[in-house]
Backbone as a printed PyTorch tensor [residue, N CA C, xyz], in Angstrom:
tensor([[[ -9.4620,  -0.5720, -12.5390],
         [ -8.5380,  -1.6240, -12.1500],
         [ -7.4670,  -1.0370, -11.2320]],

        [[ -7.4120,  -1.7910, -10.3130],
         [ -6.5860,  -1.4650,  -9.2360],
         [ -5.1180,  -1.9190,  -9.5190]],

        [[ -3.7480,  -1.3420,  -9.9770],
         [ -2.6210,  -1.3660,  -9.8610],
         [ -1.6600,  -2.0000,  -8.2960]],

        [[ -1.0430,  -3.5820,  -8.5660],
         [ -0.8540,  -4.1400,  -7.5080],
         [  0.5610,  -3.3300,  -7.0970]],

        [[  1.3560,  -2.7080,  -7.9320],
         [  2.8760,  -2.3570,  -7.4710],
         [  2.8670,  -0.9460,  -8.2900]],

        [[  2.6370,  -0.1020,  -7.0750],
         [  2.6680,   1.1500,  -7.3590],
         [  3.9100,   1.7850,  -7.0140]],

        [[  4.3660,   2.3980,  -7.8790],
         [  6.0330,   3.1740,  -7.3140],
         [  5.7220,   4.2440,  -6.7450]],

        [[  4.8350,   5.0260,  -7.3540],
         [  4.1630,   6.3260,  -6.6850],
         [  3.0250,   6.3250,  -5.8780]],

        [[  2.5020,   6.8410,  -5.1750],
         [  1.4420,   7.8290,  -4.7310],
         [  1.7560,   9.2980,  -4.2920]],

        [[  0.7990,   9.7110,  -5.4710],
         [  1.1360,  11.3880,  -5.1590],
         [ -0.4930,  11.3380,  -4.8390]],

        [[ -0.6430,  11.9270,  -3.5790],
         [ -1.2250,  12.6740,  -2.8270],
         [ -1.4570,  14.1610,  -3.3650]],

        [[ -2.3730,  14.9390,  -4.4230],
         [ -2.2490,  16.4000,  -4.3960],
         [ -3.9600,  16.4250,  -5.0250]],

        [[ -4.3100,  17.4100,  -4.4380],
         [ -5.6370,  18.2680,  -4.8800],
         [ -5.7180,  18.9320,  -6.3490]],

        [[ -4.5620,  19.9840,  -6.5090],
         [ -4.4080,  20.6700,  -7.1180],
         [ -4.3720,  20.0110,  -8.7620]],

        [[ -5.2440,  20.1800,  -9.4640],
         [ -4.8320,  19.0200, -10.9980],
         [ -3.6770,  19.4180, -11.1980]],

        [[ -3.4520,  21.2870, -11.7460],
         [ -2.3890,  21.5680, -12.4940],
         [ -0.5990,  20.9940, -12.0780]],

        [[ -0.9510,  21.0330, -10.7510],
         [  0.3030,  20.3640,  -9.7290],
         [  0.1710,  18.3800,  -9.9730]],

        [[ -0.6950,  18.3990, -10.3030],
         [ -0.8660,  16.6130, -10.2570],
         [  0.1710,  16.7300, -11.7870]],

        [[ -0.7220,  17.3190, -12.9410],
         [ -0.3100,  17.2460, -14.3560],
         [  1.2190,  17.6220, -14.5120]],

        [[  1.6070,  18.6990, -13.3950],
         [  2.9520,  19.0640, -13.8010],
         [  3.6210,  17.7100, -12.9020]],

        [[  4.0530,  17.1920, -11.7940],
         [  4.7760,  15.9980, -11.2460],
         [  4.0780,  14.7310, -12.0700]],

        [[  3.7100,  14.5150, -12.6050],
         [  3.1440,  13.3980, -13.7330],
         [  4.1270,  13.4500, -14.7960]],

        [[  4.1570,  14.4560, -15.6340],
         [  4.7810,  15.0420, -16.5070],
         [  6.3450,  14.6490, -16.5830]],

        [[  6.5180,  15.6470, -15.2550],
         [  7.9530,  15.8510, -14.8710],
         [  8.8490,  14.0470, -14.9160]],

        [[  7.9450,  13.2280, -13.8260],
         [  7.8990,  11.9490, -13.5270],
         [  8.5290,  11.0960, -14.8730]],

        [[  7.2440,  11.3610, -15.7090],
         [  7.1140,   9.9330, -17.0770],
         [  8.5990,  10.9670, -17.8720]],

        [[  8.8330,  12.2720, -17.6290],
         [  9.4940,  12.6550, -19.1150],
         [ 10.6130,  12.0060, -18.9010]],

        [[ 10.9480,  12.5950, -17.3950],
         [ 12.4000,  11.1100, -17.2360],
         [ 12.6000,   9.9430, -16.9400]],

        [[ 11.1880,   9.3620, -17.3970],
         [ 10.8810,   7.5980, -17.0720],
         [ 11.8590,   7.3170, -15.9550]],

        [[ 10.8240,   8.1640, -15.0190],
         [ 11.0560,   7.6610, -13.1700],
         [ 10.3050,   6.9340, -12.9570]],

        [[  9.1060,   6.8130, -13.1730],
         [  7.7880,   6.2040, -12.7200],
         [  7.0470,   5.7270, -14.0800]],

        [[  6.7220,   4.9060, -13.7630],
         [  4.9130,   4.5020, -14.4450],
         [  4.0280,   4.5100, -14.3740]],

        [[  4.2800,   3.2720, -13.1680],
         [  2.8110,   3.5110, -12.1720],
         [  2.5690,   4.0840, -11.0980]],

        [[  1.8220,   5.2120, -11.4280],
         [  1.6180,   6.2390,  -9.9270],
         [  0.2180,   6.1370,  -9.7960]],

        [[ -0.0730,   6.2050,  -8.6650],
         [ -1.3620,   6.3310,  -8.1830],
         [ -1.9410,   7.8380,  -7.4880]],

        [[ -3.0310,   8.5730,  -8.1970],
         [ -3.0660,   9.5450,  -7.7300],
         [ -3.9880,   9.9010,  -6.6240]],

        [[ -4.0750,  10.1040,  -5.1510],
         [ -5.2340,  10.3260,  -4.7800],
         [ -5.3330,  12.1600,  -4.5830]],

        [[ -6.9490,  12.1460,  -3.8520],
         [ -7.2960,  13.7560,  -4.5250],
         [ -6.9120,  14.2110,  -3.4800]],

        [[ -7.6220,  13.5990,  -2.1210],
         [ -7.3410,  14.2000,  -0.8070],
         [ -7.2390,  13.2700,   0.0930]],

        [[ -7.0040,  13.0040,   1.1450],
         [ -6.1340,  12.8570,   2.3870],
         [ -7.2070,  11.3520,   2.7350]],

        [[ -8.3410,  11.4050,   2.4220],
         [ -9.0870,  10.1260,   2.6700],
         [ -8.6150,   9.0210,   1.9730]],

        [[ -8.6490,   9.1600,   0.4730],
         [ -8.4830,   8.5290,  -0.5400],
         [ -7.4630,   7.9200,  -0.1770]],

        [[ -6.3260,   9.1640,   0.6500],
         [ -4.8800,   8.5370,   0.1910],
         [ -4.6460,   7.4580,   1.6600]],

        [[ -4.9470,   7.5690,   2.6170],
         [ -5.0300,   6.4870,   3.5450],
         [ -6.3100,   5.3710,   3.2650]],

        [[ -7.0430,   5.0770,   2.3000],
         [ -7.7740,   4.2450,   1.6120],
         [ -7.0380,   3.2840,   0.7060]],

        [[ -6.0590,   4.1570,   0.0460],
         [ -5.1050,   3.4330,  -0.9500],
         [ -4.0210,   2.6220,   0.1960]],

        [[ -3.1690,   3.4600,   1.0920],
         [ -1.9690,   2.8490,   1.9550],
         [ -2.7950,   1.6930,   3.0520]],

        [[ -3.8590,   2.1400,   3.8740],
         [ -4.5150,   0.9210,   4.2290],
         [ -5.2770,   0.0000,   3.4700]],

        [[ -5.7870,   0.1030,   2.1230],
         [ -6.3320,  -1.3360,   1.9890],
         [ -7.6080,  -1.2750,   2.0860]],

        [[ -8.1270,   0.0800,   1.9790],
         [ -9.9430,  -0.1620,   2.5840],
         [-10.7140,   0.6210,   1.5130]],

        [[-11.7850,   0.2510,   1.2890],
         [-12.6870,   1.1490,   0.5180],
         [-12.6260,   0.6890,  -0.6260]],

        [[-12.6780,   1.6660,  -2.1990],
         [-12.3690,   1.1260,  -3.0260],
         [-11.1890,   0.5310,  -3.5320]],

        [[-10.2650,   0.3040,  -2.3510],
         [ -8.7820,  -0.0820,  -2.6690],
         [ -8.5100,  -1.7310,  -1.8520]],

        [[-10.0290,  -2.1890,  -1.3240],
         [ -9.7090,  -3.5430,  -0.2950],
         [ -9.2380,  -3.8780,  -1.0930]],

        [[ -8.8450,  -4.3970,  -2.6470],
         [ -8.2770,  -5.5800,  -3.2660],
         [ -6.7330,  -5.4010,  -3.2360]],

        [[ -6.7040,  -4.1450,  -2.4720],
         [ -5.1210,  -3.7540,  -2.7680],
         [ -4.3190,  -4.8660,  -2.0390]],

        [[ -3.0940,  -5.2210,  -1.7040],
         [ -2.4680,  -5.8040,  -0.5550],
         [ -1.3770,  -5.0130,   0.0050]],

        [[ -1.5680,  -5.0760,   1.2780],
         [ -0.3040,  -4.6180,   1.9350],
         [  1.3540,  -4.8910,   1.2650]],

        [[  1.5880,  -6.0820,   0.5970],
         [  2.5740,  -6.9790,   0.4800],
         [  2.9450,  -5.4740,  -0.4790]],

        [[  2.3090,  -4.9280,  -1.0290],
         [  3.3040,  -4.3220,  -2.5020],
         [  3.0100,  -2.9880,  -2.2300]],

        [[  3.0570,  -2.0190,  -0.8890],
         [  3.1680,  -0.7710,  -0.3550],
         [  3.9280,   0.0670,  -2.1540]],

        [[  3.5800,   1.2840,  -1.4770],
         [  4.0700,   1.9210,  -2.8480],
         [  5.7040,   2.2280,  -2.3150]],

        [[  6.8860,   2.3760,  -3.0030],
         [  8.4810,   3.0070,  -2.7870],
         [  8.3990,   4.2860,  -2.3450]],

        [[  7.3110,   5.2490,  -2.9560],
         [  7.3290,   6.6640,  -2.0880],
         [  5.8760,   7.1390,  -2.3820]],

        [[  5.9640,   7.9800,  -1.1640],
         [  4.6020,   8.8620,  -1.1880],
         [  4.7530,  10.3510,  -0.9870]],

        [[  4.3220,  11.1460,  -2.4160],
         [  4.4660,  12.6610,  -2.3710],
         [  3.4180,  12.6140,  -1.7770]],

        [[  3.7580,  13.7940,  -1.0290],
         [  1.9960,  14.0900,   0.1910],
         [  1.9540,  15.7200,  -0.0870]],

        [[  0.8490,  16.6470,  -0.5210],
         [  0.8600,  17.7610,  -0.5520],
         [  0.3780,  17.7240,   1.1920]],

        [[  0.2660,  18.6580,   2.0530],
         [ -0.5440,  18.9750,   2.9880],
         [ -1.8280,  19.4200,   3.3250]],

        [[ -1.9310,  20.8920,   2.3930],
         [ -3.1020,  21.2700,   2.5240],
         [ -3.6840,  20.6940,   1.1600]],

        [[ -5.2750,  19.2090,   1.9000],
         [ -5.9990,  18.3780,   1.1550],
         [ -6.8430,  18.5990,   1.4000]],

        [[ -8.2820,  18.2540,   0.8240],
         [ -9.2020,  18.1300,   1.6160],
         [ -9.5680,  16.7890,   2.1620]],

        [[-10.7620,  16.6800,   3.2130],
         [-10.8970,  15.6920,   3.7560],
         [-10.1890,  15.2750,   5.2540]],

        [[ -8.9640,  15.1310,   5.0930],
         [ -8.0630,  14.5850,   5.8160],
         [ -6.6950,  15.1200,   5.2310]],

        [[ -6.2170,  16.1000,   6.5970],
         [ -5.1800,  17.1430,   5.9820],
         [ -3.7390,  16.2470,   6.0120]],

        [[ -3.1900,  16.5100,   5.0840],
         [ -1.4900,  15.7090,   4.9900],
         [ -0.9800,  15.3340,   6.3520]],

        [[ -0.7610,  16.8780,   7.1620],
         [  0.1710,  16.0620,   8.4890],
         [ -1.3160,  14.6750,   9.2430]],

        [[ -2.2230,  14.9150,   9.2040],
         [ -3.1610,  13.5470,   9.4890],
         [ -2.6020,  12.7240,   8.6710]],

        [[ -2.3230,  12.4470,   7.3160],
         [ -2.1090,  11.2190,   6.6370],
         [ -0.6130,  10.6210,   7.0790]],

        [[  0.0390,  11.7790,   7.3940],
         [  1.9760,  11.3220,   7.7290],
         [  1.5910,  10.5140,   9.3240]],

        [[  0.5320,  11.3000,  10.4920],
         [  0.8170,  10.5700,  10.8990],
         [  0.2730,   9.3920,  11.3150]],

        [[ -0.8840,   9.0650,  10.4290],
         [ -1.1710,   7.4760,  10.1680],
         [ -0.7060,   6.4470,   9.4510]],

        [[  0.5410,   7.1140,   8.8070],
         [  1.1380,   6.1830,   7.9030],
         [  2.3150,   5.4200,   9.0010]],

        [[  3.2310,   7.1920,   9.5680],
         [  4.2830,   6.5710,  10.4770],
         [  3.8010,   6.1480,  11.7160]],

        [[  2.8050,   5.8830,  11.9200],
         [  2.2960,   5.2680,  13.2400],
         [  1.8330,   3.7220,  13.2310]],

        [[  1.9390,   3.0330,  12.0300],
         [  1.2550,   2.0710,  11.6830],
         [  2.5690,   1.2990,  11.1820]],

        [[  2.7270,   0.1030,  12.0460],
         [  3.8300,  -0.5140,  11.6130],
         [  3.7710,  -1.4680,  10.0780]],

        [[  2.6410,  -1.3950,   9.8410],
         [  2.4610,  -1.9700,   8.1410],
         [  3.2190,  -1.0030,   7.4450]],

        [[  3.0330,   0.5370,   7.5690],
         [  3.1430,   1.4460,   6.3970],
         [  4.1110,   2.3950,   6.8870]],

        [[  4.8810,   2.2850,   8.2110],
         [  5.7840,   2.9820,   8.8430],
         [  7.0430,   3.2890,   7.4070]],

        [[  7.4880,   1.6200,   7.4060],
         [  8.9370,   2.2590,   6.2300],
         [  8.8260,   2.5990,   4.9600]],

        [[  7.6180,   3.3100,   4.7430],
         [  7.3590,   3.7090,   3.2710],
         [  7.8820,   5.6000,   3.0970]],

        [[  8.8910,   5.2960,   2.6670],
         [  9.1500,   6.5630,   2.2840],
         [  8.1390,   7.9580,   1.6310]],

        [[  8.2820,   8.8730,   2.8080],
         [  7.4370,   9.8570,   2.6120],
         [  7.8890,  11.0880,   2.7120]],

        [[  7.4270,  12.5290,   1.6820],
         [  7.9190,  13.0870,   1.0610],
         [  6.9150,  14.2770,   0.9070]],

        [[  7.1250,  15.2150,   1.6530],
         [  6.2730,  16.4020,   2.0420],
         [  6.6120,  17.4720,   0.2480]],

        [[  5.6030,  17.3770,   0.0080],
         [  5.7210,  18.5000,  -1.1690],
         [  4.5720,  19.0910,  -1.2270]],

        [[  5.2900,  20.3690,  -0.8640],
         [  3.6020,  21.8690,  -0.7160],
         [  4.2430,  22.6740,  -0.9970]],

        [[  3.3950,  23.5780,  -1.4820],
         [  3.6160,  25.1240,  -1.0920],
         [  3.3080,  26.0010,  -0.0680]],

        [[  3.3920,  25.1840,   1.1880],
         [  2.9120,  26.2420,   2.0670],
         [  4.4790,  26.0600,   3.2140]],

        [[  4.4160,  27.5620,   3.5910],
         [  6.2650,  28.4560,   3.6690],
         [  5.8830,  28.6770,   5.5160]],

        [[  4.8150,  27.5270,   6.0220],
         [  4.9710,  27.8660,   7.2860],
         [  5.6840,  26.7100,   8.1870]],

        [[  6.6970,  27.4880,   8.8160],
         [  7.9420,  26.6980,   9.5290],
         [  7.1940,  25.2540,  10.7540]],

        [[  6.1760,  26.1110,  11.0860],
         [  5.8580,  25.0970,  11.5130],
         [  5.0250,  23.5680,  11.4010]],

        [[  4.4150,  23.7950,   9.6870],
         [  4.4290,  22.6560,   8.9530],
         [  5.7580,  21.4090,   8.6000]],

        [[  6.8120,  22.3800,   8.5220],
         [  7.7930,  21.8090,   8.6320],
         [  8.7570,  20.7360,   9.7660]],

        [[  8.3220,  21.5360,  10.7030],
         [  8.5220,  21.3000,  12.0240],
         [  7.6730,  20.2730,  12.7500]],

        [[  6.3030,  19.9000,  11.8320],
         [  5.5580,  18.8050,  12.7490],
         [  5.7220,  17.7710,  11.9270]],

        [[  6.0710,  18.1340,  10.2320],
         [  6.2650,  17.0140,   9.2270],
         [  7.3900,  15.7790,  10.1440]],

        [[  8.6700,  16.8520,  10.4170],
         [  9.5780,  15.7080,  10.7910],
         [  9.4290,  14.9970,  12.0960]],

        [[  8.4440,  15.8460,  13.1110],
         [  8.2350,  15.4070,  13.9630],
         [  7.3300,  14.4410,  13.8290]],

        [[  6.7310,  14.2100,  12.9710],
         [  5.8970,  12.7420,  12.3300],
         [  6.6980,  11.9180,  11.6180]],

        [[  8.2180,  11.8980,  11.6090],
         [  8.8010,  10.6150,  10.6960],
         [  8.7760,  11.2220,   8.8480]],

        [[  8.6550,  12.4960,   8.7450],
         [  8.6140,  12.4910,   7.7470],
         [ 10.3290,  12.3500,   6.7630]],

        [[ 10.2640,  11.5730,   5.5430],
         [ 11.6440,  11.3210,   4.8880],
         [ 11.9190,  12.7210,   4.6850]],

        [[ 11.6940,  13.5770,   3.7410],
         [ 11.5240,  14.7830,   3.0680],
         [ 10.9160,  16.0790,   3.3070]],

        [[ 11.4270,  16.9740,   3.0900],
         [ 10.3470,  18.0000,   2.8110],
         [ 10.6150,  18.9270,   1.9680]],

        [[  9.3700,  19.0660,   0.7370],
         [ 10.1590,  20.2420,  -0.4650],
         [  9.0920,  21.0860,  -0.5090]],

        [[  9.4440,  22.0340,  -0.1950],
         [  8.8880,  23.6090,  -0.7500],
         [  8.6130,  22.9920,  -2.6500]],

        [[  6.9470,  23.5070,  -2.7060],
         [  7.1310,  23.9950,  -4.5620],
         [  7.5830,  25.0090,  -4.7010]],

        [[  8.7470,  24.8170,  -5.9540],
         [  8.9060,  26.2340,  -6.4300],
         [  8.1910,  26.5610,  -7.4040]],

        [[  7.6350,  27.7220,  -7.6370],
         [  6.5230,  28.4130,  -8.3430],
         [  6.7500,  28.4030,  -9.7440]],

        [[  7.8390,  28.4740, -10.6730],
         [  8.8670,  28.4110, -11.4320],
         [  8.5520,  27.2140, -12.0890]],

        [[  7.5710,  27.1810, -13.3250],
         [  7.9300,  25.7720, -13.9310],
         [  9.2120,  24.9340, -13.7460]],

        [[ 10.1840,  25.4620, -14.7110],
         [ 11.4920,  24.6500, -14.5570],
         [ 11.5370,  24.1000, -13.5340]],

        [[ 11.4080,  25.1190, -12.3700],
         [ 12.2010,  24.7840, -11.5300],
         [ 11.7820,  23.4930, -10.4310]],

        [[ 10.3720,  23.6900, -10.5310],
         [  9.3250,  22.9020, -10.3680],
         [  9.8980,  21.4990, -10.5090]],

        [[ 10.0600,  21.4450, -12.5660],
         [  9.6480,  19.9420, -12.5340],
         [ 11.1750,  19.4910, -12.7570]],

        [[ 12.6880,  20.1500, -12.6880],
         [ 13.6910,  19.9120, -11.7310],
         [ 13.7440,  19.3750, -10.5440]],

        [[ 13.0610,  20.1090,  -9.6710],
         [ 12.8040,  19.6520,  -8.3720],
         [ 12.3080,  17.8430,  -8.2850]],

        [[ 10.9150,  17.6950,  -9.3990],
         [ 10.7880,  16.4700,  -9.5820],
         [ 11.0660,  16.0390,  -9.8670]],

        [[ 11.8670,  16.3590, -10.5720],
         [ 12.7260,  15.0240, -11.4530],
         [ 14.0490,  14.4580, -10.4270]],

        [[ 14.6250,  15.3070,  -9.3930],
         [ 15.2680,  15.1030,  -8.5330],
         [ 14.9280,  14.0780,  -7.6950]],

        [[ 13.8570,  14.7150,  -6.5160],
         [ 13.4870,  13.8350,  -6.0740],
         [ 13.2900,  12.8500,  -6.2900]],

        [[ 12.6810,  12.2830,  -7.5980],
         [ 12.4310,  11.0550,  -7.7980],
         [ 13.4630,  10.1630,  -8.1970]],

        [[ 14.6510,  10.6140,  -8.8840],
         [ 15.3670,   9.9730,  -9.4560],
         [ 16.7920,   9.6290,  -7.9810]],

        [[ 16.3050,  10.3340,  -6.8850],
         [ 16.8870,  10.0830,  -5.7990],
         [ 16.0800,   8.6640,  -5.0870]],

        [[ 14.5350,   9.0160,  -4.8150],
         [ 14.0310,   7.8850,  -4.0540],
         [ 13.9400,   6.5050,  -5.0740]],

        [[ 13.4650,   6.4120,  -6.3520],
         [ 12.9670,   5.2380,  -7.2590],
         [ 14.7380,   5.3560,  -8.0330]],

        [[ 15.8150,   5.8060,  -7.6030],
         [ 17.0280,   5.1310,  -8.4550],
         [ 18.3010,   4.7790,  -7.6860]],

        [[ 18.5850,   5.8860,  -7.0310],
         [ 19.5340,   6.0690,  -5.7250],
         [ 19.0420,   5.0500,  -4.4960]],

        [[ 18.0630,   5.4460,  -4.0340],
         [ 17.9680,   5.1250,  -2.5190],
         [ 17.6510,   3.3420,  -2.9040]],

        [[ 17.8490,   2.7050,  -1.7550],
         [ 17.5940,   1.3900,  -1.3260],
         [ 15.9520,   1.4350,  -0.7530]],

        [[ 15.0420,   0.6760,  -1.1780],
         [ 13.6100,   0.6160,  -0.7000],
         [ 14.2180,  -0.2760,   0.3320]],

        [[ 12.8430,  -0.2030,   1.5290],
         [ 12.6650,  -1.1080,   2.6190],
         [ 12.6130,  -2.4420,   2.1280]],

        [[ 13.2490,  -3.7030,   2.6420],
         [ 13.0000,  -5.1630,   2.1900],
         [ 11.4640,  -5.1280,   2.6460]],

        [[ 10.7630,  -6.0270,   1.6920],
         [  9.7360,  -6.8090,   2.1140],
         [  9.1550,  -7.0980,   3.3760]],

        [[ 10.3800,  -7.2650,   4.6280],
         [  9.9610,  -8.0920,   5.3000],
         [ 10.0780,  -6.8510,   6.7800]],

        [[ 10.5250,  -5.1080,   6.0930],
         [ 10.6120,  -4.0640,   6.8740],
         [  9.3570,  -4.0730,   7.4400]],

        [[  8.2860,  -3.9300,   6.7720],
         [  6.9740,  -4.1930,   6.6010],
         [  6.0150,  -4.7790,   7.5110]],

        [[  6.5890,  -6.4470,   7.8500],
         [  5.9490,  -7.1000,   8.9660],
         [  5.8530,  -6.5220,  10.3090]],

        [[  5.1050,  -6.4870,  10.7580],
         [  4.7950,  -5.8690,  12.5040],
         [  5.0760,  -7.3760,  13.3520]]])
């Protein structure tokens, strides 16, 4: 069953990294419903609407999208920039979280519109700190896009 109002999509390969931002997520009831995809296909399957996700609708985009980078399939900076290129899925807050320490991942993230970008820290704690941050910044703090940001 396909979930119509997703707060999350985390984007990550890695299970142990899925299980720890899951974790981190529900312990401080940030989220509920997250949607996980594995790699970079899936996850522009879920934001467009196609595949096993046609029943999805545009109308109820997810509030944020953790994107690891290195996915398979279809690598992260590909998914950032089909999301910010697409005026359906442009104002959906997006949120680079990897572990990879090369500047110039960084450097093409924002040059794709990206909201965020977090280094993992290796460091449990520090890890699911980090998540619990972030999230309690984008799904409590921040203002989502109206409804109608959305329309092209």
């Amino acid at each position: 069953m396909i979930q119509q109002h997703v707060q999350i999509l985390l984007v990550e390969d890695n299970p142990k990294d899925v299980t720890l931002t899951l974790h981190a997520l529900r312990q401080e009831k940030l989220a509920n419903d997250i949607q996980v995809a594995r790699d970079g296909e899936e996850a522009l399957d879920f934001l467009f609407c196609r595949g096993q996700f046609a029943e999805r609708s545009f109308e109820h985009p997810p509030r944020l999208v953790l994107l690891d980078l290195k996915i398979p399939k279809v690598d992260g900076l590909e998914v950032l920039r089909a999301v910010k290129s697409d005026p359906r899925t442009k104002p959906i807050p997006v949120v680079v979280l990897t572990s990879s320490r090369e500047e110039r991942d960084t450097v093409d993230s924002y040059k794709l519109g990206v909201n965020g970008y977090i280094q993992k820290p290796v460091e449990f704690d520090s890890f699911r700190q980090a998540v619990k941050q972030l999230g309690f910044y984008w799904l409590v703090v921040n203002e989502p896009p109206p409804p109608r940001a959305f329309k092209s």
